[in-house]
N, CA, C and O atoms as a GROMACS GRO file, in nm:
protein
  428
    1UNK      N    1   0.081  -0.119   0.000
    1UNK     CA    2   0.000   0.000   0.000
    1UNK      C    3   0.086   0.127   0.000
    1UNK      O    4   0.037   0.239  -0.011
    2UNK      N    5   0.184   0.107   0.010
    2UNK     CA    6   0.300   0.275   0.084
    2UNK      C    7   0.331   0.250  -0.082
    2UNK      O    8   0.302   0.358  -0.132
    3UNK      N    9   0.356   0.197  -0.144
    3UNK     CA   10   0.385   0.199  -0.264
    3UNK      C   11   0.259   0.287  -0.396
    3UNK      O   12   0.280   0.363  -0.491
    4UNK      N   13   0.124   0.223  -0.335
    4UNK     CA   14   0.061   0.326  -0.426
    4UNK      C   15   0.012   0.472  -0.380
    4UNK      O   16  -0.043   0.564  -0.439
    5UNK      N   17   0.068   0.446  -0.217
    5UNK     CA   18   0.054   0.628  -0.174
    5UNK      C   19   0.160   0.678  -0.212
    5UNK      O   20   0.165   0.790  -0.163
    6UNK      N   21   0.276   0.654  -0.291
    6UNK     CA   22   0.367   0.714  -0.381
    6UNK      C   23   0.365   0.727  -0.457
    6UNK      O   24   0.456   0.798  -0.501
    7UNK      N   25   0.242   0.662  -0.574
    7UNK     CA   26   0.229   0.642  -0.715
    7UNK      C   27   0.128   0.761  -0.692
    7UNK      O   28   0.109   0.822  -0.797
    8UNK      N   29   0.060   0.809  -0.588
    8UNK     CA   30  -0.018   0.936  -0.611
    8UNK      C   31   0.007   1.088  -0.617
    8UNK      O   32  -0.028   1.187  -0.682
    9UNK      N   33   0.097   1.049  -0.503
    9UNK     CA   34   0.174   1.182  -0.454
    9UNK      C   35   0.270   1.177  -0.583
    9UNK      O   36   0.346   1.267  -0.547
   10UNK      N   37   0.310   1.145  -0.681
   10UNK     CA   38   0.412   1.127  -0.812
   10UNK      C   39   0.274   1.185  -0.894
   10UNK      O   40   0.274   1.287  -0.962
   11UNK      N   41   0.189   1.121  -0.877
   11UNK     CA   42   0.122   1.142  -1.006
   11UNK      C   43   0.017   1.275  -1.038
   11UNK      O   44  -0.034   1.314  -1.143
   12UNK      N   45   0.007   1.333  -0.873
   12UNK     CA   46  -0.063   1.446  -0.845
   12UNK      C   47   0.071   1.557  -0.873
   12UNK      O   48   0.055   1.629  -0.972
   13UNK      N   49   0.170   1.572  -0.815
   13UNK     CA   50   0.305   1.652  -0.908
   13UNK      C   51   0.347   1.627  -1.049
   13UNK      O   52   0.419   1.719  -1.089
   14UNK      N   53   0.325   1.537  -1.135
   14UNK     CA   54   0.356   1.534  -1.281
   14UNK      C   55   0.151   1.603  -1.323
   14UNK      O   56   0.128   1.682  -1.415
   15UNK      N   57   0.074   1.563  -1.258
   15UNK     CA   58  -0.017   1.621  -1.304
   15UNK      C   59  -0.023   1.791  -1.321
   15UNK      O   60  -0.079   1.854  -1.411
   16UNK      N   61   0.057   1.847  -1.200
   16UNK     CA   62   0.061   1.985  -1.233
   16UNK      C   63   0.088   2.026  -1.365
   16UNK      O   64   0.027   2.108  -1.433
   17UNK      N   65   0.241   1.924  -1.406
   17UNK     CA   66   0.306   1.994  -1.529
   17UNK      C   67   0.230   1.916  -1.670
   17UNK      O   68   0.254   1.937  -1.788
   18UNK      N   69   0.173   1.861  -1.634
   18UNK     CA   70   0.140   1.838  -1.773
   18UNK      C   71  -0.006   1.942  -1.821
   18UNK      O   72  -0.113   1.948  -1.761
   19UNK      N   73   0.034   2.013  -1.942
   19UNK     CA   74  -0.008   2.130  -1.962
   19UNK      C   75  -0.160   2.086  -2.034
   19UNK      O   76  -0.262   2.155  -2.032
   20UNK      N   77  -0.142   1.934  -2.104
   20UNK     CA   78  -0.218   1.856  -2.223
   20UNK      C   79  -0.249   1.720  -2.181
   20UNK      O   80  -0.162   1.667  -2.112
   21UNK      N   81  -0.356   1.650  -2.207
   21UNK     CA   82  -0.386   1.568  -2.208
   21UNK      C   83  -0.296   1.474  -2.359
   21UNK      O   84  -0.342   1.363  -2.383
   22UNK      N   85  -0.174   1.526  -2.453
   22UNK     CA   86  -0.121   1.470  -2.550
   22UNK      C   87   0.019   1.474  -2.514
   22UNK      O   88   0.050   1.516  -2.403
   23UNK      N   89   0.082   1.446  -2.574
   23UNK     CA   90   0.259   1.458  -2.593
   23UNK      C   91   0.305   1.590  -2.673
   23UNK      O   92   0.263   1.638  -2.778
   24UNK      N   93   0.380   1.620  -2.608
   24UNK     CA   94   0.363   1.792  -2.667
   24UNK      C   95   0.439   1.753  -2.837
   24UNK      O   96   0.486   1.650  -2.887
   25UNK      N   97   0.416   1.913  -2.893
   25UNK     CA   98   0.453   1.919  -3.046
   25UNK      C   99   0.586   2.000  -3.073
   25UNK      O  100   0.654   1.982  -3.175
   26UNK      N  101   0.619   2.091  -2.973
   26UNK     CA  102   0.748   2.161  -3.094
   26UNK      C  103   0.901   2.130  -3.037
   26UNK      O  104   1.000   2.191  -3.077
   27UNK      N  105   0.906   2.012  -2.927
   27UNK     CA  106   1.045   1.984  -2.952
   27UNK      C  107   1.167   2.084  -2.839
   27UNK      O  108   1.287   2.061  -2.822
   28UNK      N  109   1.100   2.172  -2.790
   28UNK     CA  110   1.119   2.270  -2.698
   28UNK      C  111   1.201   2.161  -2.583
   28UNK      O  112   1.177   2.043  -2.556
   29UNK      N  113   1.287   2.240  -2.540
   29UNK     CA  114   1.344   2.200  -2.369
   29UNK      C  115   1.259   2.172  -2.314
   29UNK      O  116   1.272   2.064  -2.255
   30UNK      N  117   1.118   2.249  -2.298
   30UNK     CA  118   1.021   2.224  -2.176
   30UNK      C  119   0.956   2.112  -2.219
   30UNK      O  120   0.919   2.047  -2.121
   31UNK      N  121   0.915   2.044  -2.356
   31UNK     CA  122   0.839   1.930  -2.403
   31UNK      C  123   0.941   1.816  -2.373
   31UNK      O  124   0.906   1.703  -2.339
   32UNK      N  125   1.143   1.880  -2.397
   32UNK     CA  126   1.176   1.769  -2.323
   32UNK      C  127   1.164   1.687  -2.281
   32UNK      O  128   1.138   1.570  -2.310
   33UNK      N  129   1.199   1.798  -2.122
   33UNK     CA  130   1.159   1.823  -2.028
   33UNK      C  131   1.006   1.686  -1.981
   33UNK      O  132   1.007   1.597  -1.897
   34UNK      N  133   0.930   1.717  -2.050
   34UNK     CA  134   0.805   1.673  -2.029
   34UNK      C  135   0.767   1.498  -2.084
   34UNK      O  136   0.681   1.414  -2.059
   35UNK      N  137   0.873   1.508  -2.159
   35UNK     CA  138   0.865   1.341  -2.188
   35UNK      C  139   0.913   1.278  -2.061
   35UNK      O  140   0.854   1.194  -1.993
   36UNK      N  141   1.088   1.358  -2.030
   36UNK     CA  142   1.094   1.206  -1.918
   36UNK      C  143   1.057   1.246  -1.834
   36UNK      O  144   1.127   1.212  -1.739
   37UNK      N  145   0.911   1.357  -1.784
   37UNK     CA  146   0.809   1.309  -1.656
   37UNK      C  147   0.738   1.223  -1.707
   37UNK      O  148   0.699   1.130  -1.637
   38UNK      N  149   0.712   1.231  -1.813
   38UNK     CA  150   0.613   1.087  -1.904
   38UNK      C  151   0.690   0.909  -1.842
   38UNK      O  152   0.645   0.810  -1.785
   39UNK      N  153   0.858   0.964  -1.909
   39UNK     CA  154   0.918   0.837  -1.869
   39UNK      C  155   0.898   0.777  -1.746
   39UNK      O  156   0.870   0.657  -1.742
   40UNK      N  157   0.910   0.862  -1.617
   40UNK     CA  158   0.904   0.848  -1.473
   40UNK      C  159   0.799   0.802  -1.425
   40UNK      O  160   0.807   0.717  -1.335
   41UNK      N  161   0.670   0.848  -1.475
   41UNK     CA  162   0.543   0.842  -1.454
   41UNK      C  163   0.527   0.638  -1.505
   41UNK      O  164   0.509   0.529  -1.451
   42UNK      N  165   0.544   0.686  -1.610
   42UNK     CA  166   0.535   0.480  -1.718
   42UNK      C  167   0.610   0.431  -1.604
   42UNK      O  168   0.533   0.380  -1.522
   43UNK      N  169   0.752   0.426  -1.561
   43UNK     CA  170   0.803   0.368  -1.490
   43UNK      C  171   0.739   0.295  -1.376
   43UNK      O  172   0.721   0.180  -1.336
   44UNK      N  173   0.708   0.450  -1.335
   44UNK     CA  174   0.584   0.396  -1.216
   44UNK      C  175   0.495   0.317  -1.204
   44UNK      O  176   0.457   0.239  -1.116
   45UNK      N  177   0.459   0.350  -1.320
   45UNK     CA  178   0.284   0.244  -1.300
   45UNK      C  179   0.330   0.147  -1.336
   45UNK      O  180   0.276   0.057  -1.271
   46UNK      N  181   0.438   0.086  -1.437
   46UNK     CA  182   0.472  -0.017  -1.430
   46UNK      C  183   0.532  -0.102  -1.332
   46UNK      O  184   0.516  -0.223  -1.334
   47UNK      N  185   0.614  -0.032  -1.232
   47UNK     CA  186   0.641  -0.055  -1.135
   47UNK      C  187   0.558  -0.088  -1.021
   47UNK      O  188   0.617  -0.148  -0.932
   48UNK      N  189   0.470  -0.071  -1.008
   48UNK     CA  190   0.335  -0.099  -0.939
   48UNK      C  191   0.264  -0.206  -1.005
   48UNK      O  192   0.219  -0.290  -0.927
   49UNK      N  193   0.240  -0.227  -1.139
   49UNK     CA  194   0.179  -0.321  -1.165
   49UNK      C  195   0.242  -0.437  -1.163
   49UNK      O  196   0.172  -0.538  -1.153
   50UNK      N  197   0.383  -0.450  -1.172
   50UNK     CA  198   0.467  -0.555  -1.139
   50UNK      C  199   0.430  -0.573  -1.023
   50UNK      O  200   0.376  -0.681  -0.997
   51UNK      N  201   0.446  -0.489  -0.933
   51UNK     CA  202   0.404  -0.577  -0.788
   51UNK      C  203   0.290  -0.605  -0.736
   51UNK      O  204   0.278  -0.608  -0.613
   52UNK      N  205   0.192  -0.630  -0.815
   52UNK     CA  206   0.067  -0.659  -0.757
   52UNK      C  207  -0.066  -0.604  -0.786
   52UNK      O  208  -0.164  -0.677  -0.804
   53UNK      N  209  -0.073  -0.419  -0.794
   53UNK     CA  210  -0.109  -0.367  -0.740
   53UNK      C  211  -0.249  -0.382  -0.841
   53UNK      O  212  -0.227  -0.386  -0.962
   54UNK      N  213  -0.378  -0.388  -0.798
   54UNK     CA  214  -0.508  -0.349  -0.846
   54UNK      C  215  -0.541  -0.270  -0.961
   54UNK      O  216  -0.559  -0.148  -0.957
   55UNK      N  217  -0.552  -0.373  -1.105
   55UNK     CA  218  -0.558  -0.227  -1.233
   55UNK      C  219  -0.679  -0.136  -1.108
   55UNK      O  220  -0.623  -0.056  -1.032
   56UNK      N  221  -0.780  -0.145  -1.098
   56UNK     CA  222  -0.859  -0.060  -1.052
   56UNK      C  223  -0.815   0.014  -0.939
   56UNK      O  224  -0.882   0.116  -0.926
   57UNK      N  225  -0.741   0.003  -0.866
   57UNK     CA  226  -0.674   0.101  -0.748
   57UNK      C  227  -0.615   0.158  -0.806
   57UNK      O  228  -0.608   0.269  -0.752
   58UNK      N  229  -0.519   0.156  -0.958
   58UNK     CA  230  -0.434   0.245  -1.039
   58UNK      C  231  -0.531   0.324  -1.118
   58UNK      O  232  -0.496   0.437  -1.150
   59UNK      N  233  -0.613   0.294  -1.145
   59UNK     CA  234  -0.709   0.378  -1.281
   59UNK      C  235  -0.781   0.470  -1.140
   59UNK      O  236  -0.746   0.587  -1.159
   60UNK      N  237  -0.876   0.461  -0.996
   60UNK     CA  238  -0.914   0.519  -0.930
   60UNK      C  239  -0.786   0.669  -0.899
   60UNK      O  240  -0.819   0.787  -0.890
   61UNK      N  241  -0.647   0.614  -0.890
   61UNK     CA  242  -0.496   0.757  -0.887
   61UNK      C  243  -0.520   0.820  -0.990
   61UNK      O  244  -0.486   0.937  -0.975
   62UNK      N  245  -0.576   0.793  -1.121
   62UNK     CA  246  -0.579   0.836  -1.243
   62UNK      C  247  -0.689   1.013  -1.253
   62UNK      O  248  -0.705   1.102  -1.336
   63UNK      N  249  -0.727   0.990  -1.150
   63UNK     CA  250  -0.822   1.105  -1.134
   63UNK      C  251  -0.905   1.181  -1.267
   63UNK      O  252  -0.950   1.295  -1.260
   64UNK      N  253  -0.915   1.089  -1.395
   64UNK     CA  254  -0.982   1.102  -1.481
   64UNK      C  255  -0.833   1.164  -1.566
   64UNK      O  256  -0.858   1.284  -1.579
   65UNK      N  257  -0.749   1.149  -1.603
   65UNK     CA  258  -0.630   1.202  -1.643
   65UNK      C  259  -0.632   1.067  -1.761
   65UNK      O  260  -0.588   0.954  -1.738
   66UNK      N  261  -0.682   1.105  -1.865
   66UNK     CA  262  -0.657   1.044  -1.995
   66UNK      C  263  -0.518   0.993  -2.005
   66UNK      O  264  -0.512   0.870  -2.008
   67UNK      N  265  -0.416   1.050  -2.009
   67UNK     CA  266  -0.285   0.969  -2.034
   67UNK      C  267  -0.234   0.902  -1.930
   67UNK      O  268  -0.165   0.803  -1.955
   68UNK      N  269  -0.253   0.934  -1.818
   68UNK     CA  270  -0.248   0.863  -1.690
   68UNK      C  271  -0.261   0.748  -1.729
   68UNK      O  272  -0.165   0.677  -1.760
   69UNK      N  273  -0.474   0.686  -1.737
   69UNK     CA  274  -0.518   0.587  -1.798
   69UNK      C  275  -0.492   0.489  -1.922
   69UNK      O  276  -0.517   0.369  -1.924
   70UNK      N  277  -0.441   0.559  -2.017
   70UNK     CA  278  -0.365   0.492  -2.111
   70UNK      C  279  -0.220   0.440  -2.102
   70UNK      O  280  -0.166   0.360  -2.178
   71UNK      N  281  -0.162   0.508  -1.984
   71UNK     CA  282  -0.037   0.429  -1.962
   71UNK      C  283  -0.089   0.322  -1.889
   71UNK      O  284  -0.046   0.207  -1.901
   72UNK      N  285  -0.206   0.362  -1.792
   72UNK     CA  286  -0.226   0.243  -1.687
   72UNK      C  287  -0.255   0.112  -1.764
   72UNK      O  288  -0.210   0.001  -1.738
   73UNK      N  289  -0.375   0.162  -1.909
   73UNK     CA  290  -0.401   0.035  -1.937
   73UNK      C  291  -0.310  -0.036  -2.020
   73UNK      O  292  -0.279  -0.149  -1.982
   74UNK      N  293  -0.263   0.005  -2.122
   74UNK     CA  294  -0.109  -0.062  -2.146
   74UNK      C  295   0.017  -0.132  -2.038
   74UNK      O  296   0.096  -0.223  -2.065
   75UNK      N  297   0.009  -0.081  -1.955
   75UNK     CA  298   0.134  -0.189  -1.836
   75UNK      C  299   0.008  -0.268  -1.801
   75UNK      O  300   0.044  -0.385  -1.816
   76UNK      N  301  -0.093  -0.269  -1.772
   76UNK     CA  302  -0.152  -0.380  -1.738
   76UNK      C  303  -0.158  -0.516  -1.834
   76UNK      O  304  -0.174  -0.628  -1.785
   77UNK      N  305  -0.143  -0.493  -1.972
   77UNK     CA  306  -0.128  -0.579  -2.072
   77UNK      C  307  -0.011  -0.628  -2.061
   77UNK      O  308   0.028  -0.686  -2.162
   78UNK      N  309   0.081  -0.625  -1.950
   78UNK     CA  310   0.245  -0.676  -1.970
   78UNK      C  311   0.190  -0.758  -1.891
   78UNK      O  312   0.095  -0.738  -1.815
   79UNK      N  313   0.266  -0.878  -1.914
   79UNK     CA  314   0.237  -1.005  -1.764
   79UNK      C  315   0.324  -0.906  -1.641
   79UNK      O  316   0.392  -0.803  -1.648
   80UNK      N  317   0.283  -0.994  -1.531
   80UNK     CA  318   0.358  -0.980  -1.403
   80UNK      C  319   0.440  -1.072  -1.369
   80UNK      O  320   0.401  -1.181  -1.327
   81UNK      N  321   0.547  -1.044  -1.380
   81UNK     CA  322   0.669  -1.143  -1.325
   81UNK      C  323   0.683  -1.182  -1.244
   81UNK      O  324   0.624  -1.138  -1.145
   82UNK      N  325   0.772  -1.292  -1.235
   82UNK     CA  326   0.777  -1.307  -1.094
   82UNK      C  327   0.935  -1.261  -1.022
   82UNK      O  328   0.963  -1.239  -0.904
   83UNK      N  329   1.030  -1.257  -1.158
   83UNK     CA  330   1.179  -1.231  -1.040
   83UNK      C  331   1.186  -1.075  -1.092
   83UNK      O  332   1.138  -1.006  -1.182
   84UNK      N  333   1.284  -1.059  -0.971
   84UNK     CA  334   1.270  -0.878  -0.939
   84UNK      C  335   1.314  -0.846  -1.082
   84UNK      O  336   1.251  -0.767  -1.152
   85UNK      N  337   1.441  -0.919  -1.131
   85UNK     CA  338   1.527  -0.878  -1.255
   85UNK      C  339   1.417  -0.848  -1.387
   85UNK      O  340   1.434  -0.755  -1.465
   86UNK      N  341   1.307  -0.940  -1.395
   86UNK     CA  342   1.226  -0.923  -1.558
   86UNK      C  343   1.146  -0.799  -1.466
   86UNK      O  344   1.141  -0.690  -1.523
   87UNK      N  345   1.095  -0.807  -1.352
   87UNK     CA  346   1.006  -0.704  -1.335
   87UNK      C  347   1.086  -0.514  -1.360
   87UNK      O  348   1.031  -0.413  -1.405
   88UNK      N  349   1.186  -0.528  -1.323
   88UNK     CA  350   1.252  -0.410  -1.361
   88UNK      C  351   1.308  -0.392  -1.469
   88UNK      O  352   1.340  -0.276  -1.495
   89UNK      N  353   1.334  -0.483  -1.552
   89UNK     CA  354   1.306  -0.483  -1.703
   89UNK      C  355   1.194  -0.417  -1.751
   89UNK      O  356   1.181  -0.303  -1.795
   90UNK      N  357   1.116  -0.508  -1.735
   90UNK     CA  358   1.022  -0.439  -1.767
   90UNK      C  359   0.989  -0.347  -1.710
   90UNK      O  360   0.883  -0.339  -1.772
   91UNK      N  361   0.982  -0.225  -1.612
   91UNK     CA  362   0.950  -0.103  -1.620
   91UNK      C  363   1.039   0.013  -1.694
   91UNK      O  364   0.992   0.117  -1.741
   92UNK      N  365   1.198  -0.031  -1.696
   92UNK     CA  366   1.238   0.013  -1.795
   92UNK      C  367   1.200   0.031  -1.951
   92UNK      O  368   1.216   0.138  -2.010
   93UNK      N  369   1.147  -0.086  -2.009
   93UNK     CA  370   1.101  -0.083  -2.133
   93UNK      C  371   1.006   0.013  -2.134
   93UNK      O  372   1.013   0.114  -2.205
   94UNK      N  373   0.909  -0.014  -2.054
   94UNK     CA  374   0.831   0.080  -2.054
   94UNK      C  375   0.829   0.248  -2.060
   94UNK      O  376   0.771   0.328  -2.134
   95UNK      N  377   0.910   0.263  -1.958
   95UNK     CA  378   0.943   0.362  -1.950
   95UNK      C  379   0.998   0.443  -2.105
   95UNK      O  380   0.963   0.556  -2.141
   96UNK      N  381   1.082   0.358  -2.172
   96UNK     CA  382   1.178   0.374  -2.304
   96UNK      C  383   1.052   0.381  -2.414
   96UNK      O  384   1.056   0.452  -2.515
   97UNK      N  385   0.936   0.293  -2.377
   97UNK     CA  386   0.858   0.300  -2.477
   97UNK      C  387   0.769   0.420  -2.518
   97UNK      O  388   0.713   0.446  -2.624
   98UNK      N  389   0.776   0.496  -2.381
   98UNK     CA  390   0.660   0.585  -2.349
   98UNK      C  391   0.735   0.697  -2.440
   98UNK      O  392   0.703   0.750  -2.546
   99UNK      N  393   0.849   0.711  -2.354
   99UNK     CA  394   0.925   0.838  -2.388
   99UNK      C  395   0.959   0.841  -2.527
   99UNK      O  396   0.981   0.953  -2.574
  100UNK      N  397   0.969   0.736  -2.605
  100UNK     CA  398   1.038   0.750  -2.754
  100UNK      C  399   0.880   0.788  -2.830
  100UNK      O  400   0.878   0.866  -2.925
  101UNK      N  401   0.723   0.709  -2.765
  101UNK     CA  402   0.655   0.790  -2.837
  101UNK      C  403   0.660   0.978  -2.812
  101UNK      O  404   0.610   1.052  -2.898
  102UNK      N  405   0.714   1.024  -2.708
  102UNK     CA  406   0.681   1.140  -2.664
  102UNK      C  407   0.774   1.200  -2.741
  102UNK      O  408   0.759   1.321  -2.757
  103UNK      N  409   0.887   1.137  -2.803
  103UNK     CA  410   0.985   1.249  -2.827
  103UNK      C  411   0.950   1.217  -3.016
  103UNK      O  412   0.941   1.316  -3.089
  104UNK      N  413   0.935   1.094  -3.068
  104UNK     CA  414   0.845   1.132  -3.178
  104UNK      C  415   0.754   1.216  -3.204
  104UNK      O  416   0.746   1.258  -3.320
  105UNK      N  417   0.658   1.262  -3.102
  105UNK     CA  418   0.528   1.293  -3.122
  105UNK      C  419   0.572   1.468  -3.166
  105UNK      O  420   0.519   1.563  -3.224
  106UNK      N  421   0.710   1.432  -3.093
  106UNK     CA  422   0.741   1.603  -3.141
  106UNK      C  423   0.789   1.654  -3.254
  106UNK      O  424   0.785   1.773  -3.286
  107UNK      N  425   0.857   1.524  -3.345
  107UNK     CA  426   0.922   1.575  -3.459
  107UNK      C  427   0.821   1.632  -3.580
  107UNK      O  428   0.869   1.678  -3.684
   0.00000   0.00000   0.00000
């Protein structure tokens, strides 16, 4: 549980900065910037869903936050591992996956 009262308090501070419900467009420092809170964020929820945690206790943090939810429901489509090593694999990937759409989305 201390784990998804961190996935909120993370996700209520990246909620400030995200200006859009999309991946920003012109490539700017601040859209950067704004992918790897994207990255951090994927990390997270993947990181949570590796360990257990309730798609529905993650989509309820989502506070109606469209990309929130679409990261949530994508890591939920990854299996859950069982050794620590694939599970942090996999939030890495994730993470790599999120961010390379974000930094496309800008070119």
């Amino acid at each position: 549980m201390m784990r998804l009262a961190g996935i909120v308090a993370f996700s209520l501070m990246l909620s400030a900065s995200f200006a859009t419900e999309s991946f920003a467009q012109d490539g700017s420092a601040d859209e950067r910037a704004s992918c790897a809170n994207y990255g951090d964020l994927a990390e997270s929820i993947m990181s949570n869903r590796q360990l257990g945690i309730a798609l529905s206790q993650m989509m309820a943090v989502s506070e109606g936050n469209e990309t929130f939810e679409m990261m949530v429901m994508r890591a939920y489509d990854v299996p859950q591992f069982s050794s620590e090593g694939m599970r942090s694999d996999a939030a890495s990937r994730f993470r790599n996956e999120i961010e390379i759409e974000c930094f496309k989305a800008q070119r």
